[in-house]
C-alpha positions as CSV (number, residue, x, y, z in Angstrom):
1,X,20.8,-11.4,20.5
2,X,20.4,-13.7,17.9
3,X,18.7,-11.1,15.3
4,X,21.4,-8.9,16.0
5,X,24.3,-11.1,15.1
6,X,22.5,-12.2,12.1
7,X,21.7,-8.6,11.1
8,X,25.6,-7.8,11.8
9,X,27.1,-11.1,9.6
10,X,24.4,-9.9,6.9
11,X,25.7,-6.4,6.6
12,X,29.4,-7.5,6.7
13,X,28.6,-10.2,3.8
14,X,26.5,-7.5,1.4
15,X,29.7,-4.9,2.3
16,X,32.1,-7.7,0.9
17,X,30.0,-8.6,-2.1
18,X,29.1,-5.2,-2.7
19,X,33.2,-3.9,-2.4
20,X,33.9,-7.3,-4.5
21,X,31.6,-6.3,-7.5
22,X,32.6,-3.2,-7.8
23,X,36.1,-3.9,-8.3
24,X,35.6,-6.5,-11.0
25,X,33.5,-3.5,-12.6
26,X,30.2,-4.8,-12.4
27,X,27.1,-2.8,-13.1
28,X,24.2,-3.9,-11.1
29,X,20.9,-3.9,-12.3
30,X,18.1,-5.2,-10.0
31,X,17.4,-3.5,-7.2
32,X,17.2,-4.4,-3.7
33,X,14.1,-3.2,-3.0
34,X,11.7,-5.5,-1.5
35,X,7.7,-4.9,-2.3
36,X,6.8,-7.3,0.4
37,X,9.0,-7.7,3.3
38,X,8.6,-10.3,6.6
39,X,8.6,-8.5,9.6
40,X,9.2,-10.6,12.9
41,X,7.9,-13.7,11.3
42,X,4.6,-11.9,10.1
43,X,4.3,-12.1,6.3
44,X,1.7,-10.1,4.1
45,X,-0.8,-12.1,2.3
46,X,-1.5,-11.7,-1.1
47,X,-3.2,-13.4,-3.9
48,X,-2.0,-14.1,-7.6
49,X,-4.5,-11.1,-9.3
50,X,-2.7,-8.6,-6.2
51,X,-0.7,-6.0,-7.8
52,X,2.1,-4.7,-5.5
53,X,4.1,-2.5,-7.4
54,X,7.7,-2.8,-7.3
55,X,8.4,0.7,-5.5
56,X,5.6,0.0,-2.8
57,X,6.3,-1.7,0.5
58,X,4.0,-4.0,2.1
59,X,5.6,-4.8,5.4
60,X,4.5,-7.5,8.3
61,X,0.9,-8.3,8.7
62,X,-1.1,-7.4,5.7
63,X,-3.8,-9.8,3.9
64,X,-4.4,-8.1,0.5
65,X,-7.7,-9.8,-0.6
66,X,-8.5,-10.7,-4.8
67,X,-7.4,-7.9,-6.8
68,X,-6.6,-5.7,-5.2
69,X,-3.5,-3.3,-5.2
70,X,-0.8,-1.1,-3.8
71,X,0.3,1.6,-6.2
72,X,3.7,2.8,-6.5
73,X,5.7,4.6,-3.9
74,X,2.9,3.6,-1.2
75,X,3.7,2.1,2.0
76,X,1.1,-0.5,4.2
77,X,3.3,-1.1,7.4
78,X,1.6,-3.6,9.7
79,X,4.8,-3.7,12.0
80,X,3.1,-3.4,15.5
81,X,1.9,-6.4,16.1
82,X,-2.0,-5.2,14.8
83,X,-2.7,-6.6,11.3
84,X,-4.1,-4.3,8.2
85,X,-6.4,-5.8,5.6
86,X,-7.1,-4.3,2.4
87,X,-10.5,-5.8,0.5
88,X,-11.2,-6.9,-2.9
89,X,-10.7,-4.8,-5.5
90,X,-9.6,-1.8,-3.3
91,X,-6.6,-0.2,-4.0
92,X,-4.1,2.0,-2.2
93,X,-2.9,5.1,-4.2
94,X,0.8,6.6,-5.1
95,X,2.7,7.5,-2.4
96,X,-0.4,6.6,0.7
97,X,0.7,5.2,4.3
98,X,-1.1,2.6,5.8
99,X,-0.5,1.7,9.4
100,X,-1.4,1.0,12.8
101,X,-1.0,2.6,16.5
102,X,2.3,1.2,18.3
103,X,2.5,-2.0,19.3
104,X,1.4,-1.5,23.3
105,X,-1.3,0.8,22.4
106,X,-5.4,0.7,22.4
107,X,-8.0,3.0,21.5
108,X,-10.6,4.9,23.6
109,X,-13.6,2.4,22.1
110,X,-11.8,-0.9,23.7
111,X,-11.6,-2.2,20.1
112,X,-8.1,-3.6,18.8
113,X,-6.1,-0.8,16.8
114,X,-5.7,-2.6,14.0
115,X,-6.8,-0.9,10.2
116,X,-9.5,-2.5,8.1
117,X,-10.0,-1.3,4.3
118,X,-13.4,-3.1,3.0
119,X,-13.8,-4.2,-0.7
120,X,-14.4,-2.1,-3.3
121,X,-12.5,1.1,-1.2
122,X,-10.6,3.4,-3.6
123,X,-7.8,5.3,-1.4
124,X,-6.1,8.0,-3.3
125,X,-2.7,9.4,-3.6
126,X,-0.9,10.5,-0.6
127,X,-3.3,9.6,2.4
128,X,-2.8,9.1,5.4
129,X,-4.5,6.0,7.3
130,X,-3.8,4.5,11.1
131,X,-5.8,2.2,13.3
132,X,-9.2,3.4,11.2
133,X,-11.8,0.9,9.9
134,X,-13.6,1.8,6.1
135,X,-15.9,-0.5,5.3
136,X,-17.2,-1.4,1.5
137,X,-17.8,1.0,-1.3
138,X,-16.2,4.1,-0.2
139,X,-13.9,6.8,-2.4
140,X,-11.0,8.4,-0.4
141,X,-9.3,11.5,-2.4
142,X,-6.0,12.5,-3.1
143,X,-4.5,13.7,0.3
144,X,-7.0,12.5,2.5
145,X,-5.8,11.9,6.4
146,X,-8.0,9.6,8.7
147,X,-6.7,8.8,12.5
148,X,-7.4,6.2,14.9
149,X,-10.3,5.4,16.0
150,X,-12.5,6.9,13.5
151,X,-15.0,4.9,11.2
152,X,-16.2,5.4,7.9
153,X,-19.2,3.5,6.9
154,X,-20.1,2.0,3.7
155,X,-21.2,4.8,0.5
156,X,-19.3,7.6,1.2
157,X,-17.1,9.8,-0.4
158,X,-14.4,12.2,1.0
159,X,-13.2,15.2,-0.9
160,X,-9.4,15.3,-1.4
161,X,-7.5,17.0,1.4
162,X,-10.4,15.9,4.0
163,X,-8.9,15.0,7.3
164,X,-10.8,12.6,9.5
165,X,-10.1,13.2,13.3
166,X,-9.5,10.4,15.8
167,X,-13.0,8.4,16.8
168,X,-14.8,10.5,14.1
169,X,-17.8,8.7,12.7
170,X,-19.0,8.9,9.3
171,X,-22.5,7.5,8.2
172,X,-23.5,5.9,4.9
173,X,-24.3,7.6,2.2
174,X,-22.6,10.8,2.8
175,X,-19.6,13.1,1.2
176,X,-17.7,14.9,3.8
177,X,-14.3,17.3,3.5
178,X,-12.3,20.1,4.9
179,X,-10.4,20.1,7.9
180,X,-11.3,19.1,10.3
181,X,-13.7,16.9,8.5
182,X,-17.6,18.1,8.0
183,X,-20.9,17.0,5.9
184,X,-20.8,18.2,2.5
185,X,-24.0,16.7,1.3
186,X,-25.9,13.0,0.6
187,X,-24.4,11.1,-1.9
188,X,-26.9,11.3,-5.4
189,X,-27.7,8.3,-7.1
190,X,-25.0,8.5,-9.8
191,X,-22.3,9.2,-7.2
192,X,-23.3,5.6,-5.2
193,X,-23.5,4.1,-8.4
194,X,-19.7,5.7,-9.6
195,X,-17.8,4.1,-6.4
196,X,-17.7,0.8,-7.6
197,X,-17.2,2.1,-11.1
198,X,-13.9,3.6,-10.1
199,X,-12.9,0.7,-7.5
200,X,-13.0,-1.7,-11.1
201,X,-11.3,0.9,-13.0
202,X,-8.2,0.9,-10.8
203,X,-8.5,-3.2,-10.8
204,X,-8.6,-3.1,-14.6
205,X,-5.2,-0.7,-14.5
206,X,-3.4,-2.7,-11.9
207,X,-4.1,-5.8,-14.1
208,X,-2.0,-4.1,-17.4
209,X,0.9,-3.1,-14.9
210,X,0.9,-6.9,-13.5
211,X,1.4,-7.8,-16.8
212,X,4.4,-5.8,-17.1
213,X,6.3,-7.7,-14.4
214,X,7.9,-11.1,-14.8
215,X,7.5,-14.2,-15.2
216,X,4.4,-12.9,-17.4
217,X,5.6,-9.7,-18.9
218,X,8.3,-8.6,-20.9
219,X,11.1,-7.0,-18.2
220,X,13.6,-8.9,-19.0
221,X,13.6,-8.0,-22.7
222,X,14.6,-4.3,-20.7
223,X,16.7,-6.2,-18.8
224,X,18.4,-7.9,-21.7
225,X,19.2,-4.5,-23.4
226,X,20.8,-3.4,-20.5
227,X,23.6,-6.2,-20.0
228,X,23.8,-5.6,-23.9
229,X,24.6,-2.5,-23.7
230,X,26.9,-2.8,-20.9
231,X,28.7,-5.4,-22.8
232,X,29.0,-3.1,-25.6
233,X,30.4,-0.3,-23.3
234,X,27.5,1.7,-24.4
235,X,26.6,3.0,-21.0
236,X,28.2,4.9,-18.3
């Protein structure tokens, strides 16, 4: 009952403040998107080198580990009450989903449904992960759907567009795709060696684009041309 009074008295104040700036004529400019957001008093983790980009949402239980990052548009929702942990250096691509089964739920296997990225895990755009566990060193293309349940060892790589049924298990060493999920081949030499070539490329990206956010970067120099220019009447 409590929540929901609260949640009523803040939705009346941001109407009033919202109706009162926009009669005084005031443009604003930062947005009220949140990259990480507590969820019933579970907050995500993250270090000082994690790069969360300001589009992404990291909601409730999430421990992002050293360097590693969520890429723009992406969504890591721990709001069941199972947590998601994302490894060093791994990184979850433009526009992915990262979540758990619901809150009352349990998987075939008896273990917790909770999702478990390793270190050095490359996930690419648009996937699709819930209540799966990857361990280390392992490349996920673009598009890429893996369901609860199902395990993906350490050295692999899945084509893009592979979908991964639910309790599906993947041995090391091994590149699987199509859907529903088969062996492609073994992994060569240079293709184990590339994973944690490409897992330290993405760290070395998300490093320039934490630069670019404040206190360290230079947004409010944007931010400064923008209230100029509105000053100026120079914008609509």
């Amino acid at each position: 009952m409590a929540n929901i009074i609260k949640s009523v008295i803040s939705k009346g104040m941001r109407q009033a403040g919202n109706a009162m700036r926009e009669e005084a004529g005031v443009l604003e400019i930062i947005s009220r998107h949140r990259p990480q957001m507590t969820f019933l008093g579970q907050s995500p983790f993250v270090t000082n080198d994690t790069f969360i980009a300001p589009t992404a949402s990291v909601i409730g239980e999430v421990t992002n580990w050293d360097q590693s990052s969520v890429w723009y548009g992406a969504v890591v929702r721990a709001d069941s009450s199972h947590p998601i942990t994302i490894g060093f250096t791994s990184s979850v691509g433009e526009g992915s989903v990262v979540t758990t089964l619901k809150k009352n739920a349990t998987l075939l296997t008896g273990f917790p449904p909770v999702t478990h990225i390793g270190h050095y895990v490359t996930i690419g755009g648009g996937c699709v992960l819930k209540s799966c566990r990857i361990d280390d060193l392992v490349v996920i293309g673009e598009k890429c759907t893996i369901l609860e349940g199902a395990v993906v060892e350490s050295n692999v790589m899945l084509e893009p567009g592979t979908v991964v049924p639910p309790y599906a298990y993947i041995q090391s060493g091994q590149k699987w795709g199509g859907n529903p999920a088969e062996f492609v081949s073994n992994l060569t030499t240079d293709e184990s060696e590339n994973i944690k070539k490409i897992s330290l490329e993405n760290h070395q990206r998300a490093k320039e684009h934490l630069l670019e956010f404040l206190p360290v970067g230079n947004t409010y120099v944007h931010l400064e041309d923008l209230e100029r220019q509105q000053a100026d009447g120079s914008t609509p």
